[in-house]
Each structure stands twice: as structure tokens, then as C-alpha cells.
C-alpha positions in Angstrom: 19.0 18.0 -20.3 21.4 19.3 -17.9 20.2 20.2 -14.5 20.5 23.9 -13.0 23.2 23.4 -10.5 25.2 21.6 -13.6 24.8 24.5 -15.7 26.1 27.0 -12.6 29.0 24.6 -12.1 30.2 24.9 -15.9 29.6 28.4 -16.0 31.6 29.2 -12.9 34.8 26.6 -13.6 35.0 28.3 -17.2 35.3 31.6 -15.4 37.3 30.9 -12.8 41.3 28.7 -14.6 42.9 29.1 -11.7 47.1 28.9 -12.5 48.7 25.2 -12.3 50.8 27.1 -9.3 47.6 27.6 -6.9 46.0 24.3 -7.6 49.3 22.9 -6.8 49.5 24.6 -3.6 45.7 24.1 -2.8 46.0 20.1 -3.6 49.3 20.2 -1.5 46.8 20.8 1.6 44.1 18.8 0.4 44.3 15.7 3.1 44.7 18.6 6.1 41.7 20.0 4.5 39.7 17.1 4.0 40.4 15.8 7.5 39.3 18.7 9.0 36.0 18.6 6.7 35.8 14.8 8.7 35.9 16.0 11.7 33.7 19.0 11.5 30.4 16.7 9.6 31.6 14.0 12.0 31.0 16.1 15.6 28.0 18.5 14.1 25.4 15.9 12.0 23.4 14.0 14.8 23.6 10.6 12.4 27.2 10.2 11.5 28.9 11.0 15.5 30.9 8.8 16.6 31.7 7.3 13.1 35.5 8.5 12.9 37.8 5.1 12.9 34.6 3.0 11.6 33.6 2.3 8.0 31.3 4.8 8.0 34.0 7.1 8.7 36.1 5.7 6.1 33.1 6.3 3.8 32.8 10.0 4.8 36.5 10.5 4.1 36.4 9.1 0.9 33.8 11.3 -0.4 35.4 14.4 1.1 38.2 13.8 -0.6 36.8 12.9 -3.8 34.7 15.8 -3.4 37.3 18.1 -2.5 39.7 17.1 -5.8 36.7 17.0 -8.1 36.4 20.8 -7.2 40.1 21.6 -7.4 40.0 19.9 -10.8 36.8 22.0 -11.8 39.2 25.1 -10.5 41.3 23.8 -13.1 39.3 25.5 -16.2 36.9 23.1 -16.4 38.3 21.5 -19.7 36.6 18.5 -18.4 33.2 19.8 -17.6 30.3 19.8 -20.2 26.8 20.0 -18.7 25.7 17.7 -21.9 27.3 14.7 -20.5 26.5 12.2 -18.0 27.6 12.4 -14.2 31.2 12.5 -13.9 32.9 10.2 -11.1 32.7 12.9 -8.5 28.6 13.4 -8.7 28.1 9.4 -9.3 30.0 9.3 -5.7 27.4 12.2 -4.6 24.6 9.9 -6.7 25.6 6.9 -4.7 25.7 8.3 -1.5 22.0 9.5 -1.9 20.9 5.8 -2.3 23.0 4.3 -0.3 21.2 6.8 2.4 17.6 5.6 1.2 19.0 1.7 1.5 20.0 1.9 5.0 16.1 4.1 5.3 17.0 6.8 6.2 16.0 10.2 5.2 18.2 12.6 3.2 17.9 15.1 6.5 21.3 14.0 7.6 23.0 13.8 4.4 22.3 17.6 2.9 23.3 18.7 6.8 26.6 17.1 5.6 27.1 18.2 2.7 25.7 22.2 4.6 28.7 21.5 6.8 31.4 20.3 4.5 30.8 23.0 2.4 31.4 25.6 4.9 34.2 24.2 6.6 35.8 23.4 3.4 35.5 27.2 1.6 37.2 28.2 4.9 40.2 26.3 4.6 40.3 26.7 0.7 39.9 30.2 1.1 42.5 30.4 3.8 44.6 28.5 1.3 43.9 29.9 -1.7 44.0 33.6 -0.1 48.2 32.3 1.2 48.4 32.0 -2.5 47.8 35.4 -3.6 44.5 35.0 -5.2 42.9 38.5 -5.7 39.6 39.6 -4.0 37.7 39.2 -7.4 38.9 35.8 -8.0 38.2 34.9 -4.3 34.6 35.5 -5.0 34.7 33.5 -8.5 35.9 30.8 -6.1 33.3 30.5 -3.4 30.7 31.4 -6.1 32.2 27.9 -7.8 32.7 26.2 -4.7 28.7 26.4 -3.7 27.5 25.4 -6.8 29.1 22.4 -7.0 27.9 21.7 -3.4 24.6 22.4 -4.6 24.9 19.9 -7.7 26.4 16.8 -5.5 23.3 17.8 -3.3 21.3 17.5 -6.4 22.9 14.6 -7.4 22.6 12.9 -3.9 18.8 13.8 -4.3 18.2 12.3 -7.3 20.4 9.1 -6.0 18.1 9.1 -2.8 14.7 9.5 -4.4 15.7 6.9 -7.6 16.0 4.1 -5.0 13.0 4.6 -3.0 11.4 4.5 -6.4 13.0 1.7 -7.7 13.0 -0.4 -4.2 9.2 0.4 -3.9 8.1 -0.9 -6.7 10.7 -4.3 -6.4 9.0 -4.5 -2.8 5.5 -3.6 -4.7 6.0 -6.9 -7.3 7.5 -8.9 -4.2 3.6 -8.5 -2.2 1.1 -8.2 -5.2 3.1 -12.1 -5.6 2.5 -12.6 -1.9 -1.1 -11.8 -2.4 -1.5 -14.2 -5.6 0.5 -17.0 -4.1 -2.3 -16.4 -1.0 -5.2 -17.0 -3.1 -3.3 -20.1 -4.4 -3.2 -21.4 -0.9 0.7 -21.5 -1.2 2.3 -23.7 1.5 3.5 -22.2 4.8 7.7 -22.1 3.7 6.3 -20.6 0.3 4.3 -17.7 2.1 6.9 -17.4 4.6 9.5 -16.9 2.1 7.6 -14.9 0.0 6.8 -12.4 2.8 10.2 -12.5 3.6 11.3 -11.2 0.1 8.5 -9.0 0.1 9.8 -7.2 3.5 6.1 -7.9 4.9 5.6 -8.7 9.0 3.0 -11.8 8.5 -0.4 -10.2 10.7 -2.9 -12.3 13.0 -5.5 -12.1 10.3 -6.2 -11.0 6.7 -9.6 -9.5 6.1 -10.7 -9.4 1.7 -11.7 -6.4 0.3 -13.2 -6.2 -3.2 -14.0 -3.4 -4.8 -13.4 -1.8 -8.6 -9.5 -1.1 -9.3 -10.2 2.5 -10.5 -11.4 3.4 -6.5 -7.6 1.0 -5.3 -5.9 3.6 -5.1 -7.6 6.1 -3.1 -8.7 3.1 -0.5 -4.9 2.0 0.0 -4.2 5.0 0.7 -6.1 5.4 4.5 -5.7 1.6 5.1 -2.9 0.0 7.0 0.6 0.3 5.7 1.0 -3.5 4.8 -2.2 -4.0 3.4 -1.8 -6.3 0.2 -2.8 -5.6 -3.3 -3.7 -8.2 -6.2 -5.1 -6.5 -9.2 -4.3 -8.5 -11.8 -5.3 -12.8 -12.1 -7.7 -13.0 -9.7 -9.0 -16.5 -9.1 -13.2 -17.2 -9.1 -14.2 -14.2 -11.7 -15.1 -15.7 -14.7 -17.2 -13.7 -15.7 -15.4 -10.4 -14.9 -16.5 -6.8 -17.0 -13.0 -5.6 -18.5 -14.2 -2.2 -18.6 -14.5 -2.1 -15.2 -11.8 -5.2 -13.4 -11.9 -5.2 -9.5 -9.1 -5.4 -7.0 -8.2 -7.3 -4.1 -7.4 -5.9 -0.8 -5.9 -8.3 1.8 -5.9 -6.2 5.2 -3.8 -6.8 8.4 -5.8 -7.3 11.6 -8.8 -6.2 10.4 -11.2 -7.4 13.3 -13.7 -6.2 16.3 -12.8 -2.8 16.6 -10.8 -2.7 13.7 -13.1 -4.0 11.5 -15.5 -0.9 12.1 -12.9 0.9 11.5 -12.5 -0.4 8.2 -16.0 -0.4 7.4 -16.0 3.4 7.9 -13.1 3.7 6.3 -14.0 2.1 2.9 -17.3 4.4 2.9 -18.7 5.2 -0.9 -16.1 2.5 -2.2 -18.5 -0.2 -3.7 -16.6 -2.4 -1.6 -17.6 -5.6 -0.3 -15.6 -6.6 2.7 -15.0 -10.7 3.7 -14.6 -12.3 7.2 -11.0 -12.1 9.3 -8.9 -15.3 8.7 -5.8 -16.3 9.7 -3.2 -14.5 7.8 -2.7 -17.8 5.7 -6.0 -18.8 4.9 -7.1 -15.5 3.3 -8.3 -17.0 0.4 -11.1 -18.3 2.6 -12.1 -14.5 2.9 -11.4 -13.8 -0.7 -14.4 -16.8 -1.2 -16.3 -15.1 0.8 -16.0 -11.5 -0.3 -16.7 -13.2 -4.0 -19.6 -14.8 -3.1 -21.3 -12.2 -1.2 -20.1 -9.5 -3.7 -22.5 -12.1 -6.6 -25.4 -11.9 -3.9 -25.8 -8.5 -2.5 -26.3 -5.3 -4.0 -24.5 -2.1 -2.7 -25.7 0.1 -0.2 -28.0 2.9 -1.5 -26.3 4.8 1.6 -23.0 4.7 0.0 -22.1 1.4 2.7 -19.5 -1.4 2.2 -21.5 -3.9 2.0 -20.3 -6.4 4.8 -20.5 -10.3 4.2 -21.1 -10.3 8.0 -24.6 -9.5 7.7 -25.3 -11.8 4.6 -24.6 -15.0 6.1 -28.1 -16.2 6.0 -28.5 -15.6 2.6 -25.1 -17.2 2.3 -25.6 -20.3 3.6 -29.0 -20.5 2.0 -27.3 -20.3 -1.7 -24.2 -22.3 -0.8 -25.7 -25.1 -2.5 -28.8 -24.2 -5.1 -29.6 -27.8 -5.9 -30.1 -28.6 -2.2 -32.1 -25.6 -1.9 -34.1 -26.4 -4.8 -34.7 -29.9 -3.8 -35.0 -29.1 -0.3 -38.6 -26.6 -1.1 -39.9 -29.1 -3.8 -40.0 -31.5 -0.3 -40.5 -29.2 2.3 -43.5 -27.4 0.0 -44.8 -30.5 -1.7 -48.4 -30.2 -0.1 -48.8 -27.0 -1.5 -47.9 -28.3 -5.1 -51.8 -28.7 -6.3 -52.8 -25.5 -5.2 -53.3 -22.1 -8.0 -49.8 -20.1 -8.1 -51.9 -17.2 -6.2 -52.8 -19.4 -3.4 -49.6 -20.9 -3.0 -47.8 -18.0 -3.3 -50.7 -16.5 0.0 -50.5 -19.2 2.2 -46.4 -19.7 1.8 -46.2 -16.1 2.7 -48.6 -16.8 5.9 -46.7 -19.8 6.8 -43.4 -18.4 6.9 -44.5 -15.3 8.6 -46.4 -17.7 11.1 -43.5 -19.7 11.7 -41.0 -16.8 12.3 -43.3 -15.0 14.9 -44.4 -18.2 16.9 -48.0 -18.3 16.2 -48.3 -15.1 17.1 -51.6 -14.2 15.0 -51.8 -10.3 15.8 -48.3 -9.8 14.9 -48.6 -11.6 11.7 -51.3 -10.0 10.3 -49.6 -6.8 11.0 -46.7 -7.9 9.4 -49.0 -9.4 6.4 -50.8 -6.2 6.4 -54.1 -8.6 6.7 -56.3 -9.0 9.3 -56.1 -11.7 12.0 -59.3 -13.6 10.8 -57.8 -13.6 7.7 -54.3 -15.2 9.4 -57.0 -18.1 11.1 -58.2 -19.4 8.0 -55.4 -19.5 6.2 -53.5 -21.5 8.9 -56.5 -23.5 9.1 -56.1 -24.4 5.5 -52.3 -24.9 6.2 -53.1 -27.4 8.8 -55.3 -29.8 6.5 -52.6 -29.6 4.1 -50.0 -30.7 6.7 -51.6 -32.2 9.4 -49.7 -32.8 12.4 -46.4 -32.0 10.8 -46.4 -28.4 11.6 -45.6 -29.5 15.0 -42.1 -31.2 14.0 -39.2 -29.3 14.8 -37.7 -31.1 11.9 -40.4 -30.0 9.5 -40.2 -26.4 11.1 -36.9 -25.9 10.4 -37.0 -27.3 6.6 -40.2 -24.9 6.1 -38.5 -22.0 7.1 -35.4 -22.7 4.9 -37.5 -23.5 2.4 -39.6 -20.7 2.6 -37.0 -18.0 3.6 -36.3 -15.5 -0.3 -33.3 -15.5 -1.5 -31.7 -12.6 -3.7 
């Protein structure tokens, strides 16, 4: 469908046929006129001073040109001009301009201030022109009324040019880092991640910090992290067991530590997100481990929390292995083996609560909710089963791995 400045363009050349005898004269004075167009973008639009003699120069005097003899030929009659069909050479030039504006990255501020100047320096020396060749008042008017609404549709067109290759480049640039962020987890080699951060137009960090949470909450998170911050949503490595109904995404954020990484916290509030360690930028999959791991072990915040694999380390460590551990308390708790599963299950509790408060009787039987007689004959008992092992640091230190729940 044709746009609206389109439509006003073929409406206006249809009414307008100027004679062969005034576009003669008018395309007679087209290089003064486009030279003086130059010159007049050239000294008012910030961007493009200075670029007279230069290749941007020779660019902008191109496009005048063209510009300027796509509208005399619209003057014409418009024989040529159907809104039905695709851009003609003039408004691919205008098309082309617009991306070539967003390839260089700039914004289309300088461009449309361009195209505000040309056009006014341009109806006054067509008008000049056109009024030395007799045209009446009412055909004058038809003119400019042409004239700025085929300014309008090269704006359009320049627009559309402008906006269809930030689209196009961000989602190339888009691929080029979700790949990044898979060839990461793959522990790629240093030249492969460096060339792949290179094509991706990504400034390696310090550190990557994982962030896990469900894919349907990405988008929204992305959106208040830092800029380069790394998506992989589809392949992830280490979830086998992964609900399709509801996949997760990986986060990979840039210098993500001390302060920063409270600030990520905070920032990733009511997520369900489970946030790994800082690593060097090119050993994030050692975070990605991590946020896996912890995300298998903990259970989200009630309070709406990330949770943070920070303060699961403990718990971490103690599952890292679940054979050791397993072997590890039929050792550690062997002399408690013959006992019923409700005495065992009293006296572990004692021990462990013992051993983490020093012998402190009062302040384990608060913490037991017992009372401290209680505590004293149950240690008793403890001691008869272990004897003079309770005294080992080595012992100590198995008993409370041993002892210490896991989730």
C-alpha cells in the first residue's frame, strides 16, 4: 500500500504538467540551483559543515541533484508516477541515505534538518525560476504545494531507510552475541571469543556474572541491565531435565561485582532469578555452573528475592559430591548406627547444635528448645558413644559436615 506522502506526490504532479518550455528553462538552471542547495545544508546543518570538496560533499551534491531532477520530472505530468509501484530511483537515493545515516550511527536529526533546508532554499530558486518563466500565481502554488510533498516523501523514504537498518543491523548484531554467549558456555578458545566479540561489536568486560531466570520475565530484566549484557535462550548446556512450558534464559552480565552486584540484586527483584558468582569475562561458564547448581538447590525467596548463589555456598559445597557426603555420615555417624531412629535422630540434633555453639549448654538448650539438664545427659550419652573422639579437631570437623541438613 502506498504511503501518504506518495499519494500527495501523485496527486500534485497529475495536477500540475508543466509545458516542455519551463522544464526546459528550469533544468537549464538546475546545477546553479543545486549548488546553491550545497552550500546552504552545507553552512546551516551542524553534521555536514565543512564537508564541501570531501566525499561527503560529493554525496550531498549528488542527492541534490538527483533530488532536484526527480522533481522537475514529476513537474513533467507525472506520466511516470504511480503510487502502486515500488520506490523509483529518486526515493531509493532518499531510502539509501537514511541507512547509510543509521550505518555511520547517527541519528536521522541531521538528515530531516537537510532535507528542512534544501527544501527551502530550493522552492526559492525554483520559484524565482519558474516565476522568470511566466508561470501564473495559481500554478505557482500547484508548484510549491508539489515541491513539499515530495520533500516530505524522500523524508519518508529516508525514514523508513534509517529505521530498516537499525532493525536489520540489531538483530545481525543480536545473532552475532546470543553466539558469543553459547560459544562462552562452550569454553571457546580465547581467538574464538575474541573474534566472536569482535563480530558481535561487544567491548569484552572484567567479569561476567550468570543470571538464570524463566525466558518469559528476559525481556523485561534486559531491559534495566547493562547495555552489553548477553542473552542465550535457546541450547543451554547442563538442563536436562528442563520444563518446555516454561524454558529459562541465560543472562551473562558485564562487571557485575561489589557494588555492582547489589545493584543487580535489586535490580532483578520479583524475577525468580538466581544469580552466579563474577568470573572473568572468559570463564563465565564457571558462573553459569554455578547459577545451575544453586538454582537445583534453593528455593526462591518468598520476599520476591533473587536468590543469590553467594549465600548458598555451604550448602554448595556440601552437595558437590553426594556420594562423599553419604559415605562421609555413614563414618562420621557410625556410633550412632545401633541406636532407635528417634534417638538417633535426638542426640544428632544435640551434637550438632553442641558442636556449633562450643559446649555452650545454656545456649543449646535454647536453641533445642530443651532444658540444659536435658542437654547434660544427652552429651553424656554422646560421650560413651564416642569416647575421646569428640575432642579431635578432625572428628569435629567430619561431625559437623556430616551432621549439617542439606536441602
Amino acid at each position: 500500500m502506498a504511503s501518504e506522502p506518495a499519494r500527495a506526490t501523485a496527486r500534485g504532479a497529475a495536477d500540475l504538467q508543466l509545458d516542455h518550455a519551463v522544464l526546459r528553462q528550469l533544468r537549464e538552471r538546475l546545477p546553479a540551483i543545486a549548488a546553491t542547495t550545497v552550500a546552504a545544508v552545507v553552512d546551516e546543518v551542524p553534521d555536514y559543515r565543512g564537508a564541501l570538496g570531501g566525499v561527503a560533499g560529493d554525496t550531498i551534491e549528488r542527492a541534490v541533484q538527483m533530488a532536484i531532477a526527480g522533481f522537475l520530472k514529476l513537474a513533467g505530468g507525472g506520466r511516470d508516477v504511480d503510487a502502486s509501484t515500488p520506490l523509483g530511483p529518486t526515493r531509493e537515493g532518499a531510502y539509501a541515505l537514511g541507512r547509510g545515516e543509521a550505518r555511520g550511527g547517527r541519528s536521522m536529526d541531521s538528515l530531516l534538518a537537510a532535507y528542512r533546508v534544501g527544501a527551502r532554499v530550493a522552492w526559492r530558486e525554483l520559484a524565482a525560476a519558474a516565476a522568470d518563466a511566466g508561470l501564473t500565481a495559481a500554478t505557482m502554488a500547484k508548484f510549491a504545494e508539489l515541491l513539499f510533498a515530495y520533500i516530505d516523501e524522500l523524508s519518508a523514504a529516508s525514514v523508513a531507510g534509517h529505521t530498516d537498518e537499525l532493525t536489520t543491523s540489531g538483530r545481525v548484531r543480536d545473532r552475532y552475541r546470543e553466539r558469543l554467549g553459547q560459544q562462552l558456555l562452550a569454553r571457546a578458545g580465547a581467538d574464538v571469543l575474541a573474534a566472536a566479540a569482535a563480530r558481535a561489536e561487544w567491548t569484552p568486560p572484567t567479569s561476567l556474572t550468570a543470571v538464570l531466570l524463566p525466558a518469559a520475565e528476559a525481556r523485561r530484566a534486559v531491559a534495566s541491565l547493562h547495555a552489553d549484557t548477553l542473552q542465550v535462550g535457546e541450547d543451554l548446556q547442563g538442563i536436562e531435565d528442563a520444563d518446555p512450558d516454561h524454558p529459562l534464559t541465560l543472562l551473562l552480565v558485564p562487571d557485575a561485582d561489589g557494588t555492582g552486584r547489589r545493584h543487580l540484586l535489586r535490580q532483578l527483584r520479583g524475577r525468580h532469578a538466581v544469580v552466579g558468582p563474577p568470573r572473568p569475562w572468559a570463564e563465565a561458564r564457571s558462573s553459569y555452573d554455578r547459577a545451575l547448581r544453586t538454582a537445583a538447590l534453593a528455593r526462591p525467596s518468598r520476599t520476591g528475592a533473587a536468590v543469590d548463589s553467594e549465600r548458598h555456598l555451604a550448602d554448595l559445597v556440601l552437595t558437590a559430591d553426594t556420594e562423599a557426603l553419604a559415605d562421609l555420615r555413614d563414618h562420621a555417624l557410625a556410633p550412632l548406627a545401633d541406636l532407635s531412629p528417634s534417638t538417633r535422630e535426638r542426640l544428632a540434633e544435640t551434637l550438632l547444635s553442641w558442636l556449633l555453639h562450643q559446649g555452650r549448654r545454656e545456649e543449646v538448650a535454647a536453641a533445642l528448645h530443651v532444658h540444659p539438664q536435658t542437654v547434660r545427659y544427652r552429651m553424656g550419652q554422646l560421650r560413651e558413644l564416642y569416647g575421646d573422639r569428640l575432642a579431635d579437631p578432625a572428628v569435629v570437623r567430619e561431625l559437623v559436615l556430616a551432621l549439617s541438613p542439606t536441602r
